[in-house]
MIGUVO-725290 format. One line per field, with one value per residue (C-alpha): residue number from 1; x, y, z; residue in one letter. Coordinates in pm, whole numbers, plus 50000, padded with zeros to 5 digits. Layout:
<recs>
k	[NUM ...]
u	[X ...]
v	[Y ...]
w	[Z ...]
r	[A ...]
</recs>
This chain:
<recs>
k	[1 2 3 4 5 6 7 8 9 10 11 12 13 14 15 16 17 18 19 20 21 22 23 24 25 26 27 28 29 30 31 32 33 34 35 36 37 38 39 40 41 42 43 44 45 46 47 48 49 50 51 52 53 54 55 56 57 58 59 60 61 62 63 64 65 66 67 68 69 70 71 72 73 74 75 76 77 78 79 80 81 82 83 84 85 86 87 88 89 90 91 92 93 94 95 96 97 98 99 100 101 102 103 104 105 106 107 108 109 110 111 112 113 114 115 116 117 118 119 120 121 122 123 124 125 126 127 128 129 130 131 132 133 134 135 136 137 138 139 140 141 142 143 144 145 146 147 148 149 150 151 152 153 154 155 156 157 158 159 160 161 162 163 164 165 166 167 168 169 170 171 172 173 174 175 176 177 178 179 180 181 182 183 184 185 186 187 188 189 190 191 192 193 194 195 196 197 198 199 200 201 202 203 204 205 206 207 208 209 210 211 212 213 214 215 216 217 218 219 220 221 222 223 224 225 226 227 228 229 230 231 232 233 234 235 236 237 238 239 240 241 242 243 244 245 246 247 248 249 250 251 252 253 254 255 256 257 258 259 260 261 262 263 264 265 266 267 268 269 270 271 272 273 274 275 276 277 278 279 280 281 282 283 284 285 286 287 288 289 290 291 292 293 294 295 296 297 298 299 300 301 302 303 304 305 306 307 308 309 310 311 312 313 314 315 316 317 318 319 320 321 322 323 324 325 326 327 328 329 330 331 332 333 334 335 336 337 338 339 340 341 342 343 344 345 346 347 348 349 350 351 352 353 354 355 356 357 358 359 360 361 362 363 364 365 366 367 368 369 370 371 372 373 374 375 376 377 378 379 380 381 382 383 384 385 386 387 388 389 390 391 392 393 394 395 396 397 398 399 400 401 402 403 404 405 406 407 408 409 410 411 412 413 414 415 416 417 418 419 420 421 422 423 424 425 426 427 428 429 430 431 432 433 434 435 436 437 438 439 440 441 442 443 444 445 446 447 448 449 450 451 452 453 454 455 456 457 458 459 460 461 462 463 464 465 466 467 468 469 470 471 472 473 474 475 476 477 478 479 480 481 482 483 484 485 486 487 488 489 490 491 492 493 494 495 496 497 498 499 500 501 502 503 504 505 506 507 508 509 510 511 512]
u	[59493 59222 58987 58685 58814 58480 58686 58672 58965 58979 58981 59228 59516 59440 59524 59884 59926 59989 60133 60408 60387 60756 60758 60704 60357 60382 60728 60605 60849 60699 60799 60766 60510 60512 60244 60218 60237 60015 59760 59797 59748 59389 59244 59304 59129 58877 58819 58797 58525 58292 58303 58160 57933 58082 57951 57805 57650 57845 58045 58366 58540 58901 59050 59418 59638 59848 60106 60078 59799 59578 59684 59640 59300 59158 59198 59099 58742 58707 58825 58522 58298 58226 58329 58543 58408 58732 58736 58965 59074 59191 58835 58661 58507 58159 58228 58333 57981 57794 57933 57931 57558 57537 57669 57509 57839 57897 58256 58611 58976 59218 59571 59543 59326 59459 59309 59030 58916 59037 58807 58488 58540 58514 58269 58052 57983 58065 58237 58308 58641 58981 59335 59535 59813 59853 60213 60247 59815 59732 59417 59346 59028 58889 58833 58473 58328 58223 57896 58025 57732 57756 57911 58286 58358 58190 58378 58180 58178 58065 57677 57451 57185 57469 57494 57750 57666 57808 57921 57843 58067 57953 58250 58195 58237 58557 58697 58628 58836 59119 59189 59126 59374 59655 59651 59629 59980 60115 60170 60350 60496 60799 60643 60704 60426 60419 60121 60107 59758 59536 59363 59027 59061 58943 59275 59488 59277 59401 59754 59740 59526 59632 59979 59870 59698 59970 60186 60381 60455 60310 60521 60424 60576 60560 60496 60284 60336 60667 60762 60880 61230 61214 61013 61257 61547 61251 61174 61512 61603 61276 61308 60975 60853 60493 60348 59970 59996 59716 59752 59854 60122 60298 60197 60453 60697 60715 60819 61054 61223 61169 61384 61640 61683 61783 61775 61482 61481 61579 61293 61043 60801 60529 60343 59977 59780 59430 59177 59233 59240 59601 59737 59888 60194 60278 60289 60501 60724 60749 60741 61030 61278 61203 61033 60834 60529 60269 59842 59588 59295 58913 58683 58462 58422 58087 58267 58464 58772 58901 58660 58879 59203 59394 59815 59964 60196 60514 60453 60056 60209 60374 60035 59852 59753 59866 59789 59478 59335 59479 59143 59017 59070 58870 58716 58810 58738 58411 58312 58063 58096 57813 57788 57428 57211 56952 56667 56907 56998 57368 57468 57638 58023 58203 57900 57886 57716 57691 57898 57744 57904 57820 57907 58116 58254 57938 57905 57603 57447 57422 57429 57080 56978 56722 56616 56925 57061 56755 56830 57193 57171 56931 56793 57107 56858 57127 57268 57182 57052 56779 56834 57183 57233 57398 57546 57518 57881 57775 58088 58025 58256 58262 58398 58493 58505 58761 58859 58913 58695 58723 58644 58470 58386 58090 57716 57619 57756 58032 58405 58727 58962 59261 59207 58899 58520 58338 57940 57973 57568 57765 58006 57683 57522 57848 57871 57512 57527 57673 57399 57552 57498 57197 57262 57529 57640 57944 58204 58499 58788 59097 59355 59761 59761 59461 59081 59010 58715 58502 58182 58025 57767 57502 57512 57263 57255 57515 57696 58060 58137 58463 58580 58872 58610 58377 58669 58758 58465 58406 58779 58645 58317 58458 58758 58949 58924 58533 58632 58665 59030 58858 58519 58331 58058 57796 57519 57339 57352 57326 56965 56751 56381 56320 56486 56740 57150 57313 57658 57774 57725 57925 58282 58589 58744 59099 59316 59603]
v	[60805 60966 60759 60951 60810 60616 60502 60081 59929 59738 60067 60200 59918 59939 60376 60273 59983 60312 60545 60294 59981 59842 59902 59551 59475 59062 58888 58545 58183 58138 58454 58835 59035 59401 59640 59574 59260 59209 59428 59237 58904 58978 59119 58797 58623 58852 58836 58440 58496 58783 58534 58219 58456 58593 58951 59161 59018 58685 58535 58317 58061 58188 57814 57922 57888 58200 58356 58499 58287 58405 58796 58753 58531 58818 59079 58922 58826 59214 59342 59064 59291 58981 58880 58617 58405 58310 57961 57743 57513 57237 57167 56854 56814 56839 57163 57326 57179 57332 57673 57685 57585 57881 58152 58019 57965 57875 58027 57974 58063 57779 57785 57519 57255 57032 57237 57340 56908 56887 57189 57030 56707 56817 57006 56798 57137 57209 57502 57776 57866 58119 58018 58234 58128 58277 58470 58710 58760 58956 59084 59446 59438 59711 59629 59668 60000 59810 60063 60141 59930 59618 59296 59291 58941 58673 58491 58270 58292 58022 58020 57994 57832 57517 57639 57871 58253 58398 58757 58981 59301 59590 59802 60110 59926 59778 60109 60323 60074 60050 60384 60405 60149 60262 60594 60457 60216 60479 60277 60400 60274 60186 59977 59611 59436 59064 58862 58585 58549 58199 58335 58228 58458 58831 58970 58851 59133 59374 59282 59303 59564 59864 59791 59776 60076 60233 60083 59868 59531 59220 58965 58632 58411 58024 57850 58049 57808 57833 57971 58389 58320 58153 58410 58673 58563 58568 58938 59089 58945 59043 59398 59358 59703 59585 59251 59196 58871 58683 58788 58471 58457 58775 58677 58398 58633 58908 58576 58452 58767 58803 58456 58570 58964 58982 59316 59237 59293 59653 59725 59662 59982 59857 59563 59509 59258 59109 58840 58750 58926 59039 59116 59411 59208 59079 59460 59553 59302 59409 59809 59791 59593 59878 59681 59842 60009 59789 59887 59605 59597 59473 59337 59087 58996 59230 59537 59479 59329 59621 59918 59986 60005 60064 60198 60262 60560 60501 60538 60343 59973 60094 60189 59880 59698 59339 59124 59333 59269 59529 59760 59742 60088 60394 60362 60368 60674 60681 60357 60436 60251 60189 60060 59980 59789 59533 59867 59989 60272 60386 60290 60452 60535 60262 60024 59670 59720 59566 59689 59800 59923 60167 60360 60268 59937 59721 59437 59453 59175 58808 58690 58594 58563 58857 58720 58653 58993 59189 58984 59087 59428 59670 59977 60253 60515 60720 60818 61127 61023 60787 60429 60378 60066 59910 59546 59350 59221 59009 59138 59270 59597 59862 60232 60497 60852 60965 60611 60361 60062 59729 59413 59181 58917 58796 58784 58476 58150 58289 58211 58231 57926 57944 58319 58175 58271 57982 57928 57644 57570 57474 57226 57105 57035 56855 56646 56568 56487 56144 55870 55743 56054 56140 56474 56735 57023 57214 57441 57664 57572 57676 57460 57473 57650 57904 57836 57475 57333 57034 56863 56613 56378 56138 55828 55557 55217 55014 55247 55102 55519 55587 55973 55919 55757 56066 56366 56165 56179 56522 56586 56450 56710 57031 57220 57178 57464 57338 56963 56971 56878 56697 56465 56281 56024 55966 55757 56100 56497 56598 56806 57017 56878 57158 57012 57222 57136 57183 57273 57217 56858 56834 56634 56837 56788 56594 56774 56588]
w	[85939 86167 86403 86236 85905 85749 85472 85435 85560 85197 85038 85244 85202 84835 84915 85088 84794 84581 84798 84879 84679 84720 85067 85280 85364 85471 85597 85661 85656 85284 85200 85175 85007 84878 84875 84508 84513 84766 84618 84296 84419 84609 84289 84120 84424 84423 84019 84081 84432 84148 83834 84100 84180 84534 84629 84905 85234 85101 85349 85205 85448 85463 85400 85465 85729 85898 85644 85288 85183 85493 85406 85019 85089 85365 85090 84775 84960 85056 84731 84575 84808 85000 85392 85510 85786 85997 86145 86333 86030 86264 86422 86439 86080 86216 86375 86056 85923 86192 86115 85750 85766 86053 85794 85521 85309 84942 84855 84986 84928 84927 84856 84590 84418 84639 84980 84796 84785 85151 85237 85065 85172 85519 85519 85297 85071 84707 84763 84470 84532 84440 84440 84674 84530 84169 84197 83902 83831 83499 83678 83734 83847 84033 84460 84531 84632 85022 85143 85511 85647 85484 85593 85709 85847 86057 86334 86581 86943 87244 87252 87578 87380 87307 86970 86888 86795 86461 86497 86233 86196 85960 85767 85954 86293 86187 86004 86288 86574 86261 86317 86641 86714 86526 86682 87004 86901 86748 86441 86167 85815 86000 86225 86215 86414 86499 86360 86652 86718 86539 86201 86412 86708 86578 86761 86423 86245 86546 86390 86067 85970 86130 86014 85700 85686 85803 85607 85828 85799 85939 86038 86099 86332 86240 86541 86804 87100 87148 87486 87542 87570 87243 87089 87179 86890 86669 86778 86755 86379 86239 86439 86563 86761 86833 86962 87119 87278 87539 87881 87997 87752 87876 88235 88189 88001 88286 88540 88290 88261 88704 88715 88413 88416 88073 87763 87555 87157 87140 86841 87061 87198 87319 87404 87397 87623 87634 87628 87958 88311 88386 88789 88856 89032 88672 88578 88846 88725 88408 88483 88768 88496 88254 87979 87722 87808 87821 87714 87884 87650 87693 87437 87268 86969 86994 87002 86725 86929 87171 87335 87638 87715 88016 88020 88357 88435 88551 88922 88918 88927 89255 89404 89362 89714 89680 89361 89201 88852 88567 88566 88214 88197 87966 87658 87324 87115 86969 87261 87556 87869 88082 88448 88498 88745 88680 88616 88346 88571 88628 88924 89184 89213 89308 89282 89093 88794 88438 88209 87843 87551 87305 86996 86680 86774 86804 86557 86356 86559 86487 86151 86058 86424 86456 86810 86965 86820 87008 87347 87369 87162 87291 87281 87435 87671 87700 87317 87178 86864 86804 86743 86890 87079 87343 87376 87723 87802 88115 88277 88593 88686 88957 88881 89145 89065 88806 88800 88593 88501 88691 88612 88866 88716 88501 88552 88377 88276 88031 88118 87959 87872 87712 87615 87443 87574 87624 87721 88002 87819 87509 87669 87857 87497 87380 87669 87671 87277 87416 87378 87738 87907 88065 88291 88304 88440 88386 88588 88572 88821 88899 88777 88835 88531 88539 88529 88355 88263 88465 88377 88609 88360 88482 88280 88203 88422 88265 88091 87963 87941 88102 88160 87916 87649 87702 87614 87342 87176 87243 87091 86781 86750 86935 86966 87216 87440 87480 87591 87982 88106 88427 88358 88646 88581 88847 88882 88940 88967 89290 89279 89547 89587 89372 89061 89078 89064 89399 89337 89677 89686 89362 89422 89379 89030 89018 88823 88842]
r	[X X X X X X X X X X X X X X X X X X X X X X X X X X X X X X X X X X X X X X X X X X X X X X X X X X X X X X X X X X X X X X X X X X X X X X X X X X X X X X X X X X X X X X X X X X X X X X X X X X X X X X X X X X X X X X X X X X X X X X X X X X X X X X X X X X X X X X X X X X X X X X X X X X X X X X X X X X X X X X X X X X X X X X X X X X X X X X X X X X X X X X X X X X X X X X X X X X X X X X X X X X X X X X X X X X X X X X X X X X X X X X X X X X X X X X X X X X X X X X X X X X X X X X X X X X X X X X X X X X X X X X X X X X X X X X X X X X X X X X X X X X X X X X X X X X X X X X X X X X X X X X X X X X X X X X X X X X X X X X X X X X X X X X X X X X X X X X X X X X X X X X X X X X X X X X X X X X X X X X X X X X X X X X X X X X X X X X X X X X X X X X X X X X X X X X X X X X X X X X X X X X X X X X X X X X X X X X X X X X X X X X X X X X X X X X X X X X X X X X X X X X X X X X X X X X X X X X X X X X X X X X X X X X X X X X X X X X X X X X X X X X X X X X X X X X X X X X X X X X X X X X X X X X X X X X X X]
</recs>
C-alpha cells in the first residue's frame, strides 16, 4: 500500500476483505472475526445507518465499547458513507449531551436494543440507530463510494474557550497518514498488532486501521490498565509483533524490565510510543537490554494523529547528556514542519520557535466552527500551491542544523494529563460552573506520578463547599482527566492591582 495511495481507507479494507477474506482481521475476548465476516457484518450496519436516513457529512455516535462491536460499528458507519464521532462512553451523562449537540448528531450504532435505550436515555436524544450485532447478515449492500474530501470522523479535544473543540478529519487526510503509517511500521498481513488504546483517543484508529489495510489482525486486549508485566503473557499467547502504547505506559515498562531483566514476548518488533514526552534515560534503558526498537511519535488530533516521528540508532541513546526529552524527531511523509517566531518568520537554527504543521495530515478544521477553524488554521506562506494551510500546535520547539525537532514545551495554556490534552480554560469553566464558586484559576503541577492538575477557587461568604464536595461534582459533569486531583478554596485569588492573577502568591498544592 503506498503513502500516495488516495484511496478511502473504507474502500480499501473492503479491497483486502476480497483479496483475503478468511484470513483474521479482529481477535477480541468475544471473539474472532474474518475478513469476510467482518466485511459482511458492517454492510448490514451500514444498510440499517442509509434506510434511517444516515449519509455523507453525517456523523453517527459509535455507542460500542472496544472489541468486535467497536470494529464492526467503525465500518458499517463508513460503508453508510457517514462518520463516526468517537466518544468516551463512560462520561458524565451531561458531557455526552454537550457533544452530541456539538456534532449535531441524530444516528448511532449500539450493540443491541438494550444499549441502543441506554444510549438515548443519556443523552436525552432519539437516536436512529443499527445493531452491530447481527452475526450471519443477508445484506450485500454496496459500501459507499466516500469523495476523498468528505467527512471521516469527529473526535473532540480540550477547548480554550471552556467548551470543548470537535475535530473534523476529511478522508484524504486520514488515507494519506494510513499509508503513511504502515510503511513506516512496516506492517504486513502477518502482522498481529495490539489494539490497547480507549475507542475515544484517535490513537485506537492508529491500531486498527493500518493493520487492516494490510491485512493484519487487530487484537484487542480486555483490560487496558493492567500493569506491563501483566500485559506481557497477554503479548506472547496472542503473538503480538506490534504495540503503540502512551509514553508513560512504556516509561514504567522500560523500569520494570531495569528492576527484573527478563526476555520479552519473542513476536514482538517494534514498539511505538506517544502522547506524552518520553526521556531519553527511559530509552537507554530499553536500548542497552536489547528490546525492540522503539519509534517516539508526535501529534494531535489536528494532524490526523502522528506527523513526526523520531527512531534512534543504535549508538544515539548513548549520546544523550543526562535525562533529555526524546526529540520529536522528522516529519512524516507528505507533513511539513515549521519552526516560526511570533512574525511568522522561520527562525533561526537552534532558536525557540513555534512549531506548525503542514501538508496531508491536517484535519479539515472544526466541525461547524468556521471561526475557531480560521484562528488555529491559517494561511501556510510557505506551500507551493495556493491555499494550503498550516495548523498552530502551541508547542514550542527548537531545531539545530541537520537535527532533529525538539520539544520545549508549550506556548499557551494547553497541557497534557494522563496522555490526554487538556485546556486548563476548560477545567476553569467546570470549576466555575459551581454556584459556590466565585473565582478560579487553574495549574499544571508536578505530582509523584507526573504533571497533575490543581485549581485554587474563590468561594462565596458562607459557602458550606468543601474541596472533596467540589471534585465530586465535577466527577459527575466531566471526565475525569479534567477534574483536578488537588482543589484549594480561598476566601480570594490572589490578584495584582491590575486585576490580574499573581501566581506567585498562590499556595503550593498538597498532593498527598
Amino acid at each position: 500500500m503506498s503513502p500516495t495511495d488516495t484511496t478511502p481507507v473504507p474502500q480499501r479494507i473492503a479491497h483486502r476483505a476480497g483479496l483475503t477474506p478468511e484470513a483474521t482481521a479482529v481477535r477480541a475476548p468475544e471473539g474472532e472475526l474474518t475478513y469476510r465476516q467482518f466485511d459482511r457484518r458492517a454492510r448490514a450496519v451500514a444498510e440499517e445507518l442509509r434506510a434511517a436516513g444516515a449519509g455523507p457529512e453525517d456523523t453517527v455516535l459509535l455507542g460500542v465499547r472496544r472489541g468486535v462491536h467497536w470494529a464492526v460499528g467503525l465500518l458499517g458507519i463508513w460503508y453508510a458513507g457517514a462518520a463516526p464521532l468517537l466518544v468516551d462512553l463512560d462520561a458524565p451523562d451531561d458531557r455526552l449531551r454537550t457533544l452530541l449537540r456539538a456534532a449535531g448528531t441524530r444516528h448511532a450504532v449500539a450493540p443491541d436494543t438494550h444499549a441502543a435505550a441506554m444510549l438515548q436515555r443519556r443523552t436525552g436524544s432519539e437516536l436512529f440507530w443499527a445493531s452491530t450485532s447481527t452475526a450471519a447478515p443477508a445484506s450485500q449492500v454496496r459500501p459507499a463510494d466516500v469523495a476523498p474530501g468528505s467527512l471521516a470522523y469527529v473526535l473532540f479535544t480540550s477547548g480554550s474557550t471552556g467548551q470543548p473543540k470537535p475535530v473534523a478529519v476529511g478522508h484524504a487526510g486520514l488515507a494519506a497518514q494510513v499509508g503513511t503509517l504502515a510503511e513506516r511500521y512496516g506492517l504486513t498481513a502477518g502482522d498481529a498488532v495490539l489494539q490497547f488504546a480507549a475507542p475515544a483517543f484517535d490513537v485506537s484508529l492508529e491500531e486498527a486501521l493500518p493493520t487492516w489495510c494490510t491485512g493484519g489482525t487487530a487484537v484487542f486486549v480486555k483490560d487496558n490498565v493492567l500493569s506491563p508485566a501483566e500485559l506481557e503473557p497477554f503479548l506472547d499467547e496472542e503473538r503480538i509483533s506490534v504495540v503503540n502504547l502512551p509514553t508513560p505506559y512504556w516509561s514504567q515498562w522500560a523500569k520494570d524490565l531495569e528492576r527484573s531483566p527478563r526476555p520479552l514476548p519473542s513476536a514482538l518488533r517494534r514498539v511505538v510510543i506517544g502522547s506524552d514526552a518520553g526521556r531519553t534515560a527511559d530509552l537507554a534503558r530499553w536500548t542497552v537490554a536489547g528490546r525492540p526498537p522503539v519509534i517516539s511519535c508526535y501529534g494531535l488530533t489536528e494532524s490526523t494523529i502522528t506527523a513526526t516521528s523520531y527512531e534512534p540508532g543504535p549508538a544515539e541513546p548513548a549520546a544523550f547528556a543526562g535525562d533529555e526529552l526524546i526529540p520529536l524527531g522528522e516529519p512524516l511523509a507528505g507533513v511539513r514542519a515549521y519552526v516560526l517566531d511570533e512574525e511568522l518568520r522561520e527562525a533561526p537554527p537552534g532558536a525557540a520557535g513555534e512549531l506548525y504543521l503542514a501538508g496531508s495530515c491536517l484535519a479539515r478544521g472544526y466541525h461547524g466552527r468556521p471561526g475557531l477553524t480560521s484562528e488555529r488554521f491559517v494561511a501556510d506562506p510557505f506551500a507551493e500551491a495556493p491555499g494550503e494551510r498550516m495548523y498552530r500546535t502551541g508547542d514550542r520547539v527548537t531545531r539545530a542544523p541537520g537535527g532533529p525537532i525538539v520539544f520545549l514545551g508549550r506556548a499557551d495554556d494547553q497541557v497534557k494529563i494522563r496522555g490526554h490534552r487538556v485546556e486548563l480554560k476548560e477545567v476553569e469553566a467546570a470549576v466555575a460552573d459551581h454556584p459556590d464558586v466565585v473565582d478560579v484559576v487553574a495549574r499544571a503541577a508536578q505530582g509523584a506520578d507526573g504533571p497533575q492538575l490543581a485549581a485554587w477557587a474563590a468561594v462565596a461568604p458562607g459557602s458550606p463547599l468543601t474541596p472533596d464536595a467540589l471534585r465530586r461534582h465535577l466527577l459527575a459533569k466531566v471526565p475525569g482527566y479534567l477534574v483536578p486531583a488537588v482543589v484549594t478554596l480561598m476566601d480570594r485569588l490572589p490578584r495584582t492591582p491590575g486585576g490580574k492573577l499573581d501566581p506567585r502568591a498562590l499556595p503550593a498544592p498538597d498532593f498527598r
